[in-house]
Backbone atoms as SQL, in Angstrom:
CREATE TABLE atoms (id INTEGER PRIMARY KEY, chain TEXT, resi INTEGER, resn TEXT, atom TEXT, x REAL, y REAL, z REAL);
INSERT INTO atoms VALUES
  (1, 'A', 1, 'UNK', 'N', 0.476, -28.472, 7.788),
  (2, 'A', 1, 'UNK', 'CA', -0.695, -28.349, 6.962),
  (3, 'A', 1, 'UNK', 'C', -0.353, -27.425, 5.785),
  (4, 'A', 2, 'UNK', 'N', -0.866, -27.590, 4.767),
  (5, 'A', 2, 'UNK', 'CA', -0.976, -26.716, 3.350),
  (6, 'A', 2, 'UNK', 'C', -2.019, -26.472, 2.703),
  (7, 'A', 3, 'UNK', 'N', -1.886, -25.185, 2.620),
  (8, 'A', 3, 'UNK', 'CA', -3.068, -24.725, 2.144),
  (9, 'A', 3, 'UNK', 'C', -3.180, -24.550, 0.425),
  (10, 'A', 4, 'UNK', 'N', -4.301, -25.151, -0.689),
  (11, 'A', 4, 'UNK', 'CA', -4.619, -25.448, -1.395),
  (12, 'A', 4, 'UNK', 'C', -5.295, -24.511, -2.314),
  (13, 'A', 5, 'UNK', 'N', -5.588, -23.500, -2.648),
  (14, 'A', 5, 'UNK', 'CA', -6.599, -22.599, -2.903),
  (15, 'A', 5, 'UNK', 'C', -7.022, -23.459, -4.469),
  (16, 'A', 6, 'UNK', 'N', -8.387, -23.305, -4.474),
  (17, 'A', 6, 'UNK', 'CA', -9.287, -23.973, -5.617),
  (18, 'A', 6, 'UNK', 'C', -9.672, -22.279, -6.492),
  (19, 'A', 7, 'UNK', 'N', -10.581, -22.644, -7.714),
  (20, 'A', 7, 'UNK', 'CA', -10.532, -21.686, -8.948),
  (21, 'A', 7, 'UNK', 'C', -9.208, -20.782, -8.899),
  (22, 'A', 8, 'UNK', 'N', -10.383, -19.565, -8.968),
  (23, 'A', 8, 'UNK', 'CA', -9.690, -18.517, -8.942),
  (24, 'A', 8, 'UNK', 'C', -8.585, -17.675, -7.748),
  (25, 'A', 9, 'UNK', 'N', -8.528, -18.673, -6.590),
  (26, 'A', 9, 'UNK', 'CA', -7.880, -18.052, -5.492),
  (27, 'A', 9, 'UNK', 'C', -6.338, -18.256, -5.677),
  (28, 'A', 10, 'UNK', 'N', -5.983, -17.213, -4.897),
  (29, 'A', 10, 'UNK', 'CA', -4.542, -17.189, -4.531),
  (30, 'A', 10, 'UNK', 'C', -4.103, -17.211, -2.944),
  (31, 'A', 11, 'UNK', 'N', -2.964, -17.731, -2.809),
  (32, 'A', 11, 'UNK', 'CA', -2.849, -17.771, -1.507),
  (33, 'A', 11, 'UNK', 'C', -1.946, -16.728, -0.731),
  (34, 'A', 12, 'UNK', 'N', -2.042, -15.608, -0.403),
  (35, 'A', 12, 'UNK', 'CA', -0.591, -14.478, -0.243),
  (36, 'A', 12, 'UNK', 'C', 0.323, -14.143, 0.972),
  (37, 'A', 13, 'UNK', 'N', 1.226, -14.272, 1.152),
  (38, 'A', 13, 'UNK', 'CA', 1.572, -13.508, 2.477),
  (39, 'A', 13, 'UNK', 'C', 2.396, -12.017, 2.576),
  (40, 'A', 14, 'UNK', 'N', 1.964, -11.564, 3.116),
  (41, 'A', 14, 'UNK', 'CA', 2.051, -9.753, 3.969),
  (42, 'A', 14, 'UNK', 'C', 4.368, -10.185, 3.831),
  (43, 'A', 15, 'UNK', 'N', 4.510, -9.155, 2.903),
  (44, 'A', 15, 'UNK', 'CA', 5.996, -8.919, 3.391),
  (45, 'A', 15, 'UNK', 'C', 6.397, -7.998, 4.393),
  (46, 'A', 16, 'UNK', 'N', 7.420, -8.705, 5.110),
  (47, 'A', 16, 'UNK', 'CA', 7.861, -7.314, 6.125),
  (48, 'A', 16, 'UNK', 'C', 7.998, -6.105, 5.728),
  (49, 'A', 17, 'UNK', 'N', 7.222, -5.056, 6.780),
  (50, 'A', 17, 'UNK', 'CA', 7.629, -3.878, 6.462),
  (51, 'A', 17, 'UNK', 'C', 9.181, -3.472, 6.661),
  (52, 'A', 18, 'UNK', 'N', 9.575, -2.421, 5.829),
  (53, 'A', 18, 'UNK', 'CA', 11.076, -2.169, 6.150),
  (54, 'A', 18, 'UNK', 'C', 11.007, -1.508, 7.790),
  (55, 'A', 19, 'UNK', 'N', 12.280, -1.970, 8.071),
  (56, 'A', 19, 'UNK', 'CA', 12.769, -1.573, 9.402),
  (57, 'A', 19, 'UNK', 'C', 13.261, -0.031, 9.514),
  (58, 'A', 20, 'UNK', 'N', 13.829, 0.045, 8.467),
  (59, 'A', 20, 'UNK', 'CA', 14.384, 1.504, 8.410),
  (60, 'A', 20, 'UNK', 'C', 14.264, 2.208, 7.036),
  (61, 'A', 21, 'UNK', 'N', 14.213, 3.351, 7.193),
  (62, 'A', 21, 'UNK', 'CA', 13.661, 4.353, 5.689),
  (63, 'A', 21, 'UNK', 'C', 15.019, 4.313, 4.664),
  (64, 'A', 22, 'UNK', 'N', 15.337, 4.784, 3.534),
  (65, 'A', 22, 'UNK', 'CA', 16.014, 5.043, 2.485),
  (66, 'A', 22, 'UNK', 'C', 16.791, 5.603, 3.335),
  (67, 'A', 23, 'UNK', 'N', 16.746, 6.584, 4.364),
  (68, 'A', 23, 'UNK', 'CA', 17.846, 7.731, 4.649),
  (69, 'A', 23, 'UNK', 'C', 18.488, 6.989, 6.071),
  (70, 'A', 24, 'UNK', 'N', 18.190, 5.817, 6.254),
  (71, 'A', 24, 'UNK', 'CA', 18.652, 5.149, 7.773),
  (72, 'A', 24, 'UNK', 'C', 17.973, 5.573, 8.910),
  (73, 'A', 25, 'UNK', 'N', 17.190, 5.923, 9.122),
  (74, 'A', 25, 'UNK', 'CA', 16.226, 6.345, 10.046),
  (75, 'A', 25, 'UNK', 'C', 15.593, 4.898, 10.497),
  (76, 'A', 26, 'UNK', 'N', 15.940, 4.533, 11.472),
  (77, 'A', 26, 'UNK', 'CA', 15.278, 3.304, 11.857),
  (78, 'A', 26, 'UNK', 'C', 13.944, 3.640, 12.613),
  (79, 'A', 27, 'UNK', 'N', 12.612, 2.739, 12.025),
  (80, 'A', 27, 'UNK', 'CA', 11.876, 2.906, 12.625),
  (81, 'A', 27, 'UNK', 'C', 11.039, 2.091, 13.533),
  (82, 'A', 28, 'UNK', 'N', 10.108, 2.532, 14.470),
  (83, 'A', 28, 'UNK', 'CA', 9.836, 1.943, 15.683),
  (84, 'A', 28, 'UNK', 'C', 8.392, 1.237, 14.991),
  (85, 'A', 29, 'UNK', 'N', 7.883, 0.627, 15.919),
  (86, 'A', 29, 'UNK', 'CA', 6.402, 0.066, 15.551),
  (87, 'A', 29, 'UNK', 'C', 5.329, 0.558, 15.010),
  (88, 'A', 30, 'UNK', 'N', 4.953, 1.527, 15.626),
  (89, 'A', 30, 'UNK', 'CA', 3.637, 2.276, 15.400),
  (90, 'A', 30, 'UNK', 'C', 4.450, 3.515, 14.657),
  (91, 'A', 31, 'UNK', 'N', 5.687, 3.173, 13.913),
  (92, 'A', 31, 'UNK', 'CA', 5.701, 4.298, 12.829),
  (93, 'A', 31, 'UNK', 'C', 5.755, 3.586, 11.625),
  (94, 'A', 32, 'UNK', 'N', 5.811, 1.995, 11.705),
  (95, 'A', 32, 'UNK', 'CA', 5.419, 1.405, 10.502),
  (96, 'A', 32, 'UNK', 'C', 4.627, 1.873, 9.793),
  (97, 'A', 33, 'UNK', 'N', 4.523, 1.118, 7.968),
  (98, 'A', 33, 'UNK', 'CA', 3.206, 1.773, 7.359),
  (99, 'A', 33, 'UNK', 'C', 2.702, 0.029, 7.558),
  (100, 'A', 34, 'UNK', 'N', 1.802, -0.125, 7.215),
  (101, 'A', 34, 'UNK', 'CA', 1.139, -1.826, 6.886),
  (102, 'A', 34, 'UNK', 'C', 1.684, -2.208, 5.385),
  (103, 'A', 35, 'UNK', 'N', 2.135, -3.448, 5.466),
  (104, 'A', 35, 'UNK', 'CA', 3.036, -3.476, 4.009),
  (105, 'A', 35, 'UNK', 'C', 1.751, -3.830, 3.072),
  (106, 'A', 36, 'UNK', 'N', 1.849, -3.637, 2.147),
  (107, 'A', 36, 'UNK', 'CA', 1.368, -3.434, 0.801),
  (108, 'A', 36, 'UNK', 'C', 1.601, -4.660, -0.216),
  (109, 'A', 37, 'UNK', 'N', 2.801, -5.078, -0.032),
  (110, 'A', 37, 'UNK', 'CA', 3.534, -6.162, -0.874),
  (111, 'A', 37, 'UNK', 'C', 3.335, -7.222, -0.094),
  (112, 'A', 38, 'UNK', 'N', 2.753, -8.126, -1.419),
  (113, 'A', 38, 'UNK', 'CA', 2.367, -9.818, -0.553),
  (114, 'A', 38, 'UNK', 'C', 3.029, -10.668, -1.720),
  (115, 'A', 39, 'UNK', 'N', 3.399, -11.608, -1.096),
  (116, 'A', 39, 'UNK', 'CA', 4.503, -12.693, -1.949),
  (117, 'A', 39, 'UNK', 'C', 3.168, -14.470, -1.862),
  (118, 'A', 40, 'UNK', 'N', 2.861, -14.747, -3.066),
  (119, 'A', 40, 'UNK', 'CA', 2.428, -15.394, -3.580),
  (120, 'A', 40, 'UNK', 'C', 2.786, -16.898, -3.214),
  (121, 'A', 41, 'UNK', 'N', 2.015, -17.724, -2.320),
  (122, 'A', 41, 'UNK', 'CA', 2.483, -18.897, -1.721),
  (123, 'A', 41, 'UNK', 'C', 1.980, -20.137, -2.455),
  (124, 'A', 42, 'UNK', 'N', 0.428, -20.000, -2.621),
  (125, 'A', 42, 'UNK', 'CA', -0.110, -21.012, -3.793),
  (126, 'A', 42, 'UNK', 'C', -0.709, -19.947, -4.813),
  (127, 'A', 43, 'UNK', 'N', -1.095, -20.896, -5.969),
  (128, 'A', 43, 'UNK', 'CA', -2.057, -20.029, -6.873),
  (129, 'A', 43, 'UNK', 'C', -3.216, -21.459, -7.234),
  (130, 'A', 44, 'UNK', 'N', -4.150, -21.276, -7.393),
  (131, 'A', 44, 'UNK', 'CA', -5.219, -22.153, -7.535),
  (132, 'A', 44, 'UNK', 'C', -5.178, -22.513, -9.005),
  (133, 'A', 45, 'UNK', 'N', -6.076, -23.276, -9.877),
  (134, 'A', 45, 'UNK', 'CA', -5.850, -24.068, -10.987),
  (135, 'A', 45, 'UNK', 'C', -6.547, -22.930, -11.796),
  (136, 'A', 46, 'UNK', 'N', -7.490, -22.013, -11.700),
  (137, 'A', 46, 'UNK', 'CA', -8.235, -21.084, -12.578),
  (138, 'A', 46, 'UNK', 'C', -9.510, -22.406, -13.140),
  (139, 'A', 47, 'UNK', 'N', -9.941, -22.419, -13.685),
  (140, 'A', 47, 'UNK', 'CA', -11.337, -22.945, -14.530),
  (141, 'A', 47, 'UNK', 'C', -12.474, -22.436, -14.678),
  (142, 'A', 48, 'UNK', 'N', -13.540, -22.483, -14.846),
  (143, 'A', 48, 'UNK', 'CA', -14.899, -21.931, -15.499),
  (144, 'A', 48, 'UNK', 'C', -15.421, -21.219, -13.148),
  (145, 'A', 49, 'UNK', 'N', -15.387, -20.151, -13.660),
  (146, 'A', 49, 'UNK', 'CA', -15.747, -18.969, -12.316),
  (147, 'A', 49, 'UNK', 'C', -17.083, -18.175, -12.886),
  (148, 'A', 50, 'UNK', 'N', -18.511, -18.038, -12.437),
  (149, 'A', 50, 'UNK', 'CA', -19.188, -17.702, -12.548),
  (150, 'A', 50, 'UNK', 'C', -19.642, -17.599, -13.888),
  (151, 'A', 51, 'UNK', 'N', -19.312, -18.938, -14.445),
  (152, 'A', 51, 'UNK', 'CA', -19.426, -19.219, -15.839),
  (153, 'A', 51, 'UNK', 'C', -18.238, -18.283, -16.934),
  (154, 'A', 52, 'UNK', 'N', -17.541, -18.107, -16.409),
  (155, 'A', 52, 'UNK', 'CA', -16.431, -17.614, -17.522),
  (156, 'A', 52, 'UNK', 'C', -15.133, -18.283, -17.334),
  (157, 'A', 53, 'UNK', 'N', -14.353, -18.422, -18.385),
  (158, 'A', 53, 'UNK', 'CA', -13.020, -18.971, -18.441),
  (159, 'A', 53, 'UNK', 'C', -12.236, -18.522, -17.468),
  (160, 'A', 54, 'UNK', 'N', -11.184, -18.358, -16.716),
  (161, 'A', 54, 'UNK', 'CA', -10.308, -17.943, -15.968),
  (162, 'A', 54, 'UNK', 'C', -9.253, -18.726, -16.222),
  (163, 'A', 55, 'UNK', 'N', -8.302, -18.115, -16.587),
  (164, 'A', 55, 'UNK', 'CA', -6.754, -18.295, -16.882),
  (165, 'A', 55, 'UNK', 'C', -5.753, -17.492, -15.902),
  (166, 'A', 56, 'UNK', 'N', -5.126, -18.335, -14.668),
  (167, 'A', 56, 'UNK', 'CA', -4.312, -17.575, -13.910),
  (168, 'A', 56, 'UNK', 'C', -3.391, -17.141, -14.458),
  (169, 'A', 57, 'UNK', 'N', -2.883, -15.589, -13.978),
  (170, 'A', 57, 'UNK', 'CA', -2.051, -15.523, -14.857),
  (171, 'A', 57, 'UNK', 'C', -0.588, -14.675, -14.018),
  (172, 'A', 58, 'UNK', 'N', -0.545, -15.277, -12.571),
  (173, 'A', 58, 'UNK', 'CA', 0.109, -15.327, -11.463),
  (174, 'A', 58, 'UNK', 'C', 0.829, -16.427, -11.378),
  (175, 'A', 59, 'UNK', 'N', 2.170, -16.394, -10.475),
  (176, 'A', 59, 'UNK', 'CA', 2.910, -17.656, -10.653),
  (177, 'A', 59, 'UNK', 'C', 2.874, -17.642, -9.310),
  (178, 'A', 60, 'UNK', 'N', 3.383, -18.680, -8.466),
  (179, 'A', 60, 'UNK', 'CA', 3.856, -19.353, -6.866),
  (180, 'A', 60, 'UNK', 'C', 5.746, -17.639, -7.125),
  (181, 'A', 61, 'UNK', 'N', 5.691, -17.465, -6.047),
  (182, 'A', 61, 'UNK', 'CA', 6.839, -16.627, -6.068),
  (183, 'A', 61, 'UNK', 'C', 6.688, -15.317, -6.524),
  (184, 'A', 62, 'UNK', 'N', 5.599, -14.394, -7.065),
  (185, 'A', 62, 'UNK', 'CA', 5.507, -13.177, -7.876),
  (186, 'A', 62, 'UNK', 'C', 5.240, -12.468, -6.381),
  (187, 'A', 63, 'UNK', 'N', 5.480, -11.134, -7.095),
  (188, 'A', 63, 'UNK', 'CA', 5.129, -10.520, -5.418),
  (189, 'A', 63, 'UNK', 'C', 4.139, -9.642, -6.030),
  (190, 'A', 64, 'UNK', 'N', 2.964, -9.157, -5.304),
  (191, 'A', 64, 'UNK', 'CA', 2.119, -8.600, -5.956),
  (192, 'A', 64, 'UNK', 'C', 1.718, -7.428, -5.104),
  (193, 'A', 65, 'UNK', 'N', 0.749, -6.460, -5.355),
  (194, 'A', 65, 'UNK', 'CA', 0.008, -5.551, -4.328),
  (195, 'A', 65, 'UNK', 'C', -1.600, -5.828, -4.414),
  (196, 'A', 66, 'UNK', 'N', -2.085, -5.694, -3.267),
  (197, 'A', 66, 'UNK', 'CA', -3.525, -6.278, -3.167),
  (198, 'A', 66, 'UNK', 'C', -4.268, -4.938, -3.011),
  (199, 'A', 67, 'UNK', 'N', -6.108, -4.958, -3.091),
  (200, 'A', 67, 'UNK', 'CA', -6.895, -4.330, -2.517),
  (201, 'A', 67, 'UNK', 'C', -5.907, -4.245, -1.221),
  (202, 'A', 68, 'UNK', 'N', -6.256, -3.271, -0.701),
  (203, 'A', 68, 'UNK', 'CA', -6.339, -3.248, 0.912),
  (204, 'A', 68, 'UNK', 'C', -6.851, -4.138, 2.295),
  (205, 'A', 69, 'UNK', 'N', -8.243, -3.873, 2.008),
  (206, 'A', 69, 'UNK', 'CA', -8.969, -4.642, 2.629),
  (207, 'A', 69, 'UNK', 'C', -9.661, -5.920, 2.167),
  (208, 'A', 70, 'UNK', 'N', -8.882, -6.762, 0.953),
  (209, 'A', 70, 'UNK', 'CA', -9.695, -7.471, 0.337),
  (210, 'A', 70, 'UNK', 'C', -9.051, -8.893, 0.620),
  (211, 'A', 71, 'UNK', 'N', -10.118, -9.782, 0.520),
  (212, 'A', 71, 'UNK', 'CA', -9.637, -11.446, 0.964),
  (213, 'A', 71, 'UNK', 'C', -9.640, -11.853, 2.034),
  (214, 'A', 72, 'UNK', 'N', -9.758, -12.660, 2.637),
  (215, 'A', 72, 'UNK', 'CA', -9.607, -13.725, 3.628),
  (216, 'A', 72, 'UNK', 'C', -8.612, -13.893, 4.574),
  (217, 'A', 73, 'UNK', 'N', -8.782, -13.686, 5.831),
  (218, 'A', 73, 'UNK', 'CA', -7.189, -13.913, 6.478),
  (219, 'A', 73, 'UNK', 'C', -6.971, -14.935, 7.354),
  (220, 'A', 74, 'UNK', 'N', -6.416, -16.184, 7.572),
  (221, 'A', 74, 'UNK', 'CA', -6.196, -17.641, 7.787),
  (222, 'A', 74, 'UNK', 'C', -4.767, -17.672, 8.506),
  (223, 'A', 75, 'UNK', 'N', -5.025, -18.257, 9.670),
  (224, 'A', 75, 'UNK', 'CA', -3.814, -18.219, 10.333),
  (225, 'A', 75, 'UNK', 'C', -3.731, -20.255, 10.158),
  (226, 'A', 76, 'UNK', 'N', -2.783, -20.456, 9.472),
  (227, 'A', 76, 'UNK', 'CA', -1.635, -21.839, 9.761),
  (228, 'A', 76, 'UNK', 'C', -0.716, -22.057, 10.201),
  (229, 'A', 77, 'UNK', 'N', -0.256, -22.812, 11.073),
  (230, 'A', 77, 'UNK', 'CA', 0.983, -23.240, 11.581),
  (231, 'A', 77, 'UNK', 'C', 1.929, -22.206, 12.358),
  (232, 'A', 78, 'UNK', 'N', 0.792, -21.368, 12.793),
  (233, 'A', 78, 'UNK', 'CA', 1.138, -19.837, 13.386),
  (234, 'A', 78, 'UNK', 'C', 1.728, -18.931, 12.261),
  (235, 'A', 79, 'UNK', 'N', 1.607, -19.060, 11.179),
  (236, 'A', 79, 'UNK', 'CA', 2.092, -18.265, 9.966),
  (237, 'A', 79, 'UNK', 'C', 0.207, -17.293, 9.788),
  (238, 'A', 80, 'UNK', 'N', 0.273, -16.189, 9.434),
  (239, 'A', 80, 'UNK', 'CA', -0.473, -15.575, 8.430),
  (240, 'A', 80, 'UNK', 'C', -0.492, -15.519, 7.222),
  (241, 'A', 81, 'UNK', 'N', -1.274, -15.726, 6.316),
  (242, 'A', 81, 'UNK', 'CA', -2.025, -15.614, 5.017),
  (243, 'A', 81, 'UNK', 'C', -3.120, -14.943, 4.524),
  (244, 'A', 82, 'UNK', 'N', -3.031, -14.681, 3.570),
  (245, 'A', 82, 'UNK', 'CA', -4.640, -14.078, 3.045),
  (246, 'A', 82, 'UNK', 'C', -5.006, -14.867, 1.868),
  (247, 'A', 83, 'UNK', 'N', -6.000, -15.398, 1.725),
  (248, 'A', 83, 'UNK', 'CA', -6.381, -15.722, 0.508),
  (249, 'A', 83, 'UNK', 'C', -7.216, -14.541, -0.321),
  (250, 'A', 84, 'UNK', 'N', -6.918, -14.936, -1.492),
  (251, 'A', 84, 'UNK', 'CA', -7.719, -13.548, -1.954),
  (252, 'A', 84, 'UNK', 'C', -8.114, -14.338, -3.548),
  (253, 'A', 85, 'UNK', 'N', -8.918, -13.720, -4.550),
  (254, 'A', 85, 'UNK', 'CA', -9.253, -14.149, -5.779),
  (255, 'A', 85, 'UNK', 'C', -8.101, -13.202, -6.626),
  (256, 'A', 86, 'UNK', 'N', -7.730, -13.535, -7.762),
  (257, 'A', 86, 'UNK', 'CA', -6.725, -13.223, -8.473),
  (258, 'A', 86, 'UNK', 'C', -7.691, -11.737, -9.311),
  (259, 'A', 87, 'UNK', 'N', -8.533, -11.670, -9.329),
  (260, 'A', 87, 'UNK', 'CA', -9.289, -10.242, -9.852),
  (261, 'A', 87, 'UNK', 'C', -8.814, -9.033, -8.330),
  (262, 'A', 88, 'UNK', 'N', -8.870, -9.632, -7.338),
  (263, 'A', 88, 'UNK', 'CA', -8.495, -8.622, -6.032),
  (264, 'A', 88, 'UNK', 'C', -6.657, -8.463, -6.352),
  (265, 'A', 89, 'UNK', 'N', -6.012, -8.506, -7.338),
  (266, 'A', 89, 'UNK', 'CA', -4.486, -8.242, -6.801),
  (267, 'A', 89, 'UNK', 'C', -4.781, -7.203, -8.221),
  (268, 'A', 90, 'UNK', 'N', -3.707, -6.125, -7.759),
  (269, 'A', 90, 'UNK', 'CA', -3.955, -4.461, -8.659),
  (270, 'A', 90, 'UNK', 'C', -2.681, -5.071, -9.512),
  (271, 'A', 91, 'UNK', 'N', -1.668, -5.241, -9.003),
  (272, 'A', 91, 'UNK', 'CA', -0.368, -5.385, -9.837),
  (273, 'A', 91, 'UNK', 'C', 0.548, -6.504, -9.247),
  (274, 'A', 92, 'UNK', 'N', 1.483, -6.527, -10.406),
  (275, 'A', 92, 'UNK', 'CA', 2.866, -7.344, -10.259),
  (276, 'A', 92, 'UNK', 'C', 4.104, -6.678, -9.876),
  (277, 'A', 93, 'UNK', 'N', 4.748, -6.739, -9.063),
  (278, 'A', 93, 'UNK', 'CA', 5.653, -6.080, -8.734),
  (279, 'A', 93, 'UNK', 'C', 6.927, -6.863, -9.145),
  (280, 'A', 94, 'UNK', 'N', 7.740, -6.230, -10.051),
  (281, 'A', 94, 'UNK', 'CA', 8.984, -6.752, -10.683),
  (282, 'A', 94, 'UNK', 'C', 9.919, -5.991, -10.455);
C-alpha cells in the first residue's frame, strides 16, 4: 500500500536515533533522545487550503524537523509515518 497525502500534507518518517554519541559511548534504550529528524516520503500537490494559494516548497527526500507533537501517526505495512501539513515542519535540514 502507498500512501498519497492530498493539499497541503506531507508524508514523514522518524530517522533512527544514533546508537552511539560523538565520543563512542554507545547507548542503551531508554538513554535514547526521540529523534527529531524525519525524512520526507511523499509530499502532496499544495493547491487553494483554506482559501489561500499553497505552493509546496518540500521535495520527496529532504530531511526536515517537525513540531514535536504535531501530525498524524499511521502505521503501513508495519512501517511508521506521520503525516503532518507542510506549515507543521520548523526547518530543512541540509
Amino acid at each position: 500500500m502507498k500512501l498519497k497525502p492530498l493539499a497541503d500534507r506531507v508524508v514523514i518518517k522518524m530517522v533512527e536515533a544514533e546508537e552511539t554519541t560523538k565520543s563512542g559511548i554507545i547507548l542503551t534504550g531508554a538513554a535514547k533522545e526521540k529523534p527529531e529528524v524525519a525524512e520526507i516520503i511523499e509530499v502532496g500537490p499544495g493547491g487553494m487550503v483554506d482559501g489561500k494559494e499553497v505552493t509546496m516548497t518540500v521535495k520527496k527526500g529532504d530531511k526536515v524537523i517537525t513540531s514535536k507533537y504535531s501530525g498524524t501517526q499511521v502505521k503501513v505495512d508495519g512501517e511508521e509515518y506521520t503525516i503532518v501539513r507542510q506549515s507543521d515542519i520548523l526547518a530543512v535540514v541540509e
